[in-house]
C-alpha angles and dihedrals in degrees: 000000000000115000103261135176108204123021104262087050112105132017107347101181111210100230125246100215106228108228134207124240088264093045094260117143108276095215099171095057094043088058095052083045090061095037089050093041078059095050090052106060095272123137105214145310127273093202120182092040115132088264076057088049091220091167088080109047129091126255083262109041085051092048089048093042085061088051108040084052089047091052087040095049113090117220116297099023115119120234111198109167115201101254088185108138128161079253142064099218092045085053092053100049089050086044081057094048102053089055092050089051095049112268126161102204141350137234124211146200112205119246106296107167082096143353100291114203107217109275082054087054095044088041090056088053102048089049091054088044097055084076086073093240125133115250140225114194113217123214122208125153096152094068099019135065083231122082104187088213113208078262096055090042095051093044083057097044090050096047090054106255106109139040095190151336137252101228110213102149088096085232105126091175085073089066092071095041093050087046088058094045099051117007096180093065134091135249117220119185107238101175121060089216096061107050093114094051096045090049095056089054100053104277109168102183136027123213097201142202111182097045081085089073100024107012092162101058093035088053086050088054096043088050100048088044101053097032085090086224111145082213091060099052097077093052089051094045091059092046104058089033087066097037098040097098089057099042086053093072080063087077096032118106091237084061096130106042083044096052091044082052096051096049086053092059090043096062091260132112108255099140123148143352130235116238141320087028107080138183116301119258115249099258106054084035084061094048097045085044094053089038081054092049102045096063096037079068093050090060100253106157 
């Protein structure tokens, strides 16, 4: 594990979620998942994130998945579930929950069931802070009708709300400008494919798709990228030249099916995903496949 200072601080893994046969939670191997993710260098899981697909899980398989990754997590590993729901008062019960199971921080989504105008946006946040956790904003454009802008980051830092943010627009340039605009806050790397570049920028955490598959050597890339040694930094650009191909499925639609995929070549249990997200088509199967190979060969583990 990376030296860190608060919870959501090092290599948070967002969480694959193992399956049954018949598409029931796999508990059991989620728990040795997040054992194994602790043994391997990792800081902690972000579960019930959307690589966790927790859209499509029940009010009690979300709730148990928070606790089977707080029992699993050995002292000193950070557990912060995505509390992320369409409502604010949804938001702020699993906010709740999380606290009750254990949790040491929590990560969220703003409000997406629409397009929220700012006091919306501040109003979601305080509801999910009134559980006492720390937050971790999480920034999503991409895949939400709310873009947190640097300003809107900076306005819920300030108020007290957030810590930090999770940055997944793939804009690096926001990371200087969000620094400007509150100093104080943290920097977490959103997007697997832009680890170096966040790093460089002051990044002090990573909320990472592909340690699920290779969490030692992403944990090696994260480290050399974020030391600020001029030294380190050789050694992490070959490593994410030659991983980049396969970072990049991190921000693809098809994430979640790629990063199961990947597992499965790995030696891990990735398997299958829950509707509506179905098998790969050939093509894009063959591509993440050969991205898996190449740097099994290379000697990622």
């Amino acid at each position: 594990m990376a030296e860190k200072t608060q919870p959501w601080h090092g290599v948070l893994v967002a969480t694959a979620l193992p399956f049954k046969e018949d598409l029931s939670v796999d508990y059991d191997a989620f728990a040795e998942h997040v054992a194994w993710l602790a043994e391997n260098g990792c800081d902690g899981v972000a579960p019930n994130g959307s690589l966790g697909e927790y859209q499509n899980l029940t009010d009690e398989e979300r709730a148990k998945v928070v606790e089977v990754a707080v029992q699993a997590a050995p002292e000193g590993f950070t557990v912060m579930p995505g509390v992320g729901a369409y409502g604010g008062l949804q938001t702020q019960r699993w906010a709740e929950q999380a606290a009750e199971a254990g949790a040491q921080a929590l990560m969220l989504l703003p409000p997406n069931s629409y397009r929220a105008n700012e006091e919306e946006v501040v109003d979601h946040y305080r509801r999910a802070a009134s559980a006492g956790l720390p937050i971790v904003a999480y920034n999503n454009p991409i895949d939400t009708k709310v873009d947190l802008t640097p300003q809107l980051i900076a306005r819920l830092h300030n108020e007290g709300y957030i810590v930090g943010v999770k940055e997944f627009s793939g804009d690096v340039r926001r990371a200087y400008e969000i620094k400007e605009l509150a100093p104080t806050m943290d920097l977490l790397i959103g997007t697997d494919d832009t680890v170096l570049e966040m790093g460089v920028a002051g990044a002090v955490g990573w909320v990472a798709g592909y340690p699920n598959a290779f969490p030692q050597t992403m944990c090696e890339l994260y480290n050399l990228s974020t030391s600020g040694k001029t030294e380190d930094l050789e050694r992490a650009k070959k490593l994410y030249a030659e991983s980049h191909s396969l970072l990049r499925w991190d921000s693809k639609t098809e994430f979640v099916q790629a990063i199961k995929l990947s597992m499965d070549i790995a030696g891990r249990k990735g398997g299958a995903c829950r509707p509506p997200r179905g098998p790969l088509s050939d093509a894009i199967r063959q591509r993440v496949t050969a991205d898996t190979e190449n740097v099994i060969k290379l000697g990622y583990k």
